[in-house]
C-alpha positions, -999 to 999 in steps of 0.1 A, spaced: 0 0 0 19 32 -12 17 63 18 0 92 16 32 110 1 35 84 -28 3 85 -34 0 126 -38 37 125 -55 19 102 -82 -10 126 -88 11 157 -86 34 141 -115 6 128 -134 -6 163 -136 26 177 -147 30 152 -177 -8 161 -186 2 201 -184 35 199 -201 15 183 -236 2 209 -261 -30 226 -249 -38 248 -277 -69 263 -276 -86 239 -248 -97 251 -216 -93 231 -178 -125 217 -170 -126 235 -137 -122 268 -142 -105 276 -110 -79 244 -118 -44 255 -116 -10 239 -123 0 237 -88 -27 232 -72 -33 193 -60 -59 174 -75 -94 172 -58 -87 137 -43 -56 146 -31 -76 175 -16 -102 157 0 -81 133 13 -52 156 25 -82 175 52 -97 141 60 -63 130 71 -56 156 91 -85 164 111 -79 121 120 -44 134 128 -56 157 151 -79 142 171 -60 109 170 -21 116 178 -4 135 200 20 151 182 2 162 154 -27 180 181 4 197 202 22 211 168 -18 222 162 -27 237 191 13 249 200 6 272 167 -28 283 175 -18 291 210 12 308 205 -5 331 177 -37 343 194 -39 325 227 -32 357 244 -62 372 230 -65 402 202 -76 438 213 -82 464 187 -93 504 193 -106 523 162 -100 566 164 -135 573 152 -160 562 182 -185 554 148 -162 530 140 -150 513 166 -191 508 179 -190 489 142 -161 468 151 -166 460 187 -202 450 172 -190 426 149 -168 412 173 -191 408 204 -215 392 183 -229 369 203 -232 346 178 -198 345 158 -181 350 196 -149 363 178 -127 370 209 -136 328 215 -141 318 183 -109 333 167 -88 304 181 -114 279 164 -108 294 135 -74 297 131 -70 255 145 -90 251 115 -69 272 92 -38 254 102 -55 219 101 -74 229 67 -50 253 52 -76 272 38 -113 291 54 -147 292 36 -166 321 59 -199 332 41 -214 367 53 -248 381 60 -252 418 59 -281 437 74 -295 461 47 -306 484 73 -280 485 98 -247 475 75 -244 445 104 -223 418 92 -219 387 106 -201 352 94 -207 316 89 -182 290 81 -180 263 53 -160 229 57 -135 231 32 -145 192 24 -181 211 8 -159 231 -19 -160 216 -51 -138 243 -64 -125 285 -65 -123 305 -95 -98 329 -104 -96 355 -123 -87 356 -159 -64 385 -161 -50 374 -117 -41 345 -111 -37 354 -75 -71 369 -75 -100 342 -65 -136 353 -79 -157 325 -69 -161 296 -41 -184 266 -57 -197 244 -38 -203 205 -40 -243 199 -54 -253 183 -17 -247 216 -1 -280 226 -16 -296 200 7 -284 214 34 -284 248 31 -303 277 18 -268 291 2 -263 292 -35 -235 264 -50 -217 295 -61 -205 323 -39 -189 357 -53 -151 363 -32 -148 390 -9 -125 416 -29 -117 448 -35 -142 465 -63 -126 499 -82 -161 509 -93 -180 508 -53 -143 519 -44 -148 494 -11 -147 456 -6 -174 436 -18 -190 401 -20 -202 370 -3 -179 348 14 -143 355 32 -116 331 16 -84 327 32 -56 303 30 -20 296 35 9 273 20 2 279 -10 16 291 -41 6 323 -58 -12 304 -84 -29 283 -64 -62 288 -49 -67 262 -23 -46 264 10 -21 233 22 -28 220 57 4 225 83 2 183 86 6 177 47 45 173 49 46 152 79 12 129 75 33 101 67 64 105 97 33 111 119 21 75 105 55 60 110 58 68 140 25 61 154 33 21 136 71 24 153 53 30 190 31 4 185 56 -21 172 75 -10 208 49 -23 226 38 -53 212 78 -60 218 78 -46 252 44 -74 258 67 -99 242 94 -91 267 70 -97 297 65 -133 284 90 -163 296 93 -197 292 111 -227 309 141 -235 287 149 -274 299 181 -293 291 179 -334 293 212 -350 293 211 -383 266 176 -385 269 161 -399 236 135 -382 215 103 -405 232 123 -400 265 118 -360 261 82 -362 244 73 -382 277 88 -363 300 71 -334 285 35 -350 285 38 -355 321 47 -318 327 24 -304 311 -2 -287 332 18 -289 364 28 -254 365 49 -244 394 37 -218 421 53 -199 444 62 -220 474 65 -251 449 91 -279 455 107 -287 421 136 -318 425 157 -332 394 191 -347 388 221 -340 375 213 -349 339 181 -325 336 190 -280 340 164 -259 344 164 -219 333 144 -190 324 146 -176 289 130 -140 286 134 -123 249 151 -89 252 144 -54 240 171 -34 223 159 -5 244 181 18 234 180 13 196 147 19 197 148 51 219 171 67 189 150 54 160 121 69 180 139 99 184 152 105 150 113 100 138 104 131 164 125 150 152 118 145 116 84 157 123 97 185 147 115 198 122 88 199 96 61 213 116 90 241 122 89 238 158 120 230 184 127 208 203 122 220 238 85 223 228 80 183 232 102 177 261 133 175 241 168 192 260 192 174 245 199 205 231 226 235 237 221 266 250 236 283 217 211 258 194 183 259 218 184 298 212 184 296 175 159 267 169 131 291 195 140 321 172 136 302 139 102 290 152 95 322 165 103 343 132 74 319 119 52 317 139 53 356 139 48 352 100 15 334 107 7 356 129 6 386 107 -12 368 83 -39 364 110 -40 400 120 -46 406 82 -79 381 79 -91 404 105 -80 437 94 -100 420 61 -129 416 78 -128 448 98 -126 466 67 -159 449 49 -173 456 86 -171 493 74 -173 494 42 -210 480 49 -219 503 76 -209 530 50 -228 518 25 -261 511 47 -255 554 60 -246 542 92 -214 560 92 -205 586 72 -186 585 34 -158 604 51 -148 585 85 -120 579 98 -115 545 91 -82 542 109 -79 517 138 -52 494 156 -54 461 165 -27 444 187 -15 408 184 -6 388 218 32 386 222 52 356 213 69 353 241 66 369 274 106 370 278 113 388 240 86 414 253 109 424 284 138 422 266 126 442 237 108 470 265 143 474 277 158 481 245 129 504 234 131 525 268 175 532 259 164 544 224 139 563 232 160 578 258 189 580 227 168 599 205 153 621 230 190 634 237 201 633 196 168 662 195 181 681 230 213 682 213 198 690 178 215 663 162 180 652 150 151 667 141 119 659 156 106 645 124 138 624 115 134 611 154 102 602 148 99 584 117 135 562 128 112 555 164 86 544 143 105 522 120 128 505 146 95 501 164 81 475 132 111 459 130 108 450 167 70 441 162 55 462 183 28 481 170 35 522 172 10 553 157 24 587 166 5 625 163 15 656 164 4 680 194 1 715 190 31 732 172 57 713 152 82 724 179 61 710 203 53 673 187 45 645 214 46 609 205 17 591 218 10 557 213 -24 554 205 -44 527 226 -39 497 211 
């Protein structure tokens, strides 16, 4: 039976050959079909395995919920400048329905486990209201993209039974920008990640390591059943010059008398009695078990020292929890854009309804939980001696206020902390306030 891997490698060649012969004036048969993208089998099969995964293995759940925890499990706050507008946000976010503030760690488990979200909207014609469902990426027959974009998906369809189910048309129009409304318009919210730009559908986190998490799921197992074997033990019994009936005879009549404790058990010299036990190559199999961990470790981009591994240095320890770090920051970001996204179409609906006005201030802030609590004191140190470094470069006039500012600001996004100054009264007199977050 070929793995998972093999199976997708297979596919994802067979493809290739098929793309690489002269298509001349044919079209895909589904529209949103691209050359990278996996086929819909290997789709299908690819969310199937990993929600199993999930709830099913260790490993695979902890890299999950490690990612989904680290990301937003300290919670997101947000503060719009316009009181109009943050009303609309906090609105959409208190929902008592959608439960964002709960929900948001729901969703993003499912992003990482799915690779991709399928959130369909309602809108309130009177009130501009907006408030989100969610799809099963399994119920997606296929996306649309663009003709003219690539990158740019137009429309979600969905498989025929969802019409069964569901009062929802099979085909929902993408949430994008539109140039003619001049605001962001459409039906359903479509996010993904791991994927290529000319792919539509999203790769689950699990995809690369389905099959080590397999392996080493079978390598446990085989452990045990071994370590069961270990447990069992026989009487190994050496007669002297007894003859084949002699040993078949003596055998019949000790059969079924099993000794118990307490027993008396008498022979002579010509008949040895010992214990055999099979053994367990314990520690062969402790570094073939460890070799798998790490193999998955790796791939999931996580270190060590998250699953109870310290085998490590110092020196490495500290560069495998930045790598991870530096990327789980990326996913981060991507998360703060989904709901920047949303916040956005929030608005733009609660314009277009007249419950704010044309010319709001639509500028708000919303603040990701830190990575790590010890990067956040380190990094408030560092921010408090350059602040204090600047503040002297302008005493000294070395700097201008401006110039100050705008290197503050910068340094400040390169650190990831999230930093809006204004100006106070007179240029002379500027103030940098960082606005509540």
């Amino acid at each position: 039976m070929p793995s998972f891997y093999e199976q997708t490698e297979t596919k994802i060649v067979t493809e290739t050959i098929v793309n690489k012969e002269d298509d001349t004036g044919w079209r895909p048969i589904f529209a949103g079909r691209t050359k990278q993208d996996l086929s819909s089998l290997t789709q299908e099969k690819m969310h199937k395995m990993a929600r199993y995964l999930y709830l099913t293995n260790p490993i695979a759940r902890t890299i999950i919920d490690l990612k989904t925890a680290f990301t937003v499990g300290g919670g997101v706050m947000f503060q719009a400048e316009d009181a109009g507008v943050d009303e609309v946000l906090r609105r959409f976010w208190d929902d008592p329905v959608t439960a964002w503030d709960i929900r948001l760690s729901t969703r993003v488990r499912d992003l990482a486990l799915d690779g991709e979200l399928f959130m369909p909207v309602v809108v309130n014609p009177h009130t501009g209201f907006v408030r989100t469902g969610f799809i099963n990426p399994l119920d997606v027959e296929d996306i649309y993209v663009d003709a003219n974009n690539v990158e740019k998906l137009t429309i979600v369809k969905l498989k025929s039974d969802m019409s069964k189910r569901s009062s929802k048309s099979l085909k929902l129009k993408v949430i994008n920008y539109d140039d003619k409304k001049e605001r962001l318009d459409g039906e359903i919210f479509v996010f993904g990640i791991n994927r290529s730009a000319d792919s539509p559908r999203g790769i689950s986190d699990l995809l690369s390591i389905i099959d080590w998490l397999g392996l080493y799921d079978q390598l446990l197992f085989n452990a045990l059943e071994r370590t069961s074997h270990m447990n069992a033990w026989y009487w190994d019994v050496l007669l002297e010059d007894f003859t084949e009936d002699q040993i078949n005879d003596w055998l019949n009549k000790q059969q079924g008398q099993s000794l118990k404790a307490g027993s008396i058990r008498a022979h002579n010299q010509k008949v040895k009695w010992d214990v055999v036990a099979p053994e367990l190559a314990a520690t062969e199999l402790r570094d073939a078990a460890r070799t798998f961990k790490l193999q998955i470790i790796s791939g999931a981009g996580l270190p060590e020292s998250f699953f109870g591994e310290a085998s490590e240095s110092r020196a490495s320890l500290s560069e495998s929890q930045e790598s991870a770090f530096k990327l789980l920051q990326e996913r981060q970001r991507y998360i703060k854009y989904m709901i920047s996204y949303m916040f956005d179409f929030a608005i733009s609906k609660a314009i277009e309804c007249g419950k704010l006005k044309k010319n709001v201030n639509r500028a708000y802030t919303i603040t990701m939980p830190k990575i790590s609590i010890r990067d956040m004191q380190r990094g408030g140190g560092a921010v408090f001696r350059f602040s204090q470094a600047l503040d002297i470069g302008v005493k000294q006039h070395w700097l201008d206020p401006e110039d100050a500012e705008k290197i503050f600001s910068d340094v400040l996004g390169v650190m990831g902390f999230g930093w809006r100054s204004r100006p106070t009264k007179t240029k002379e007199d500027t103030k940098w306030t960082s606005s509540k977050q």
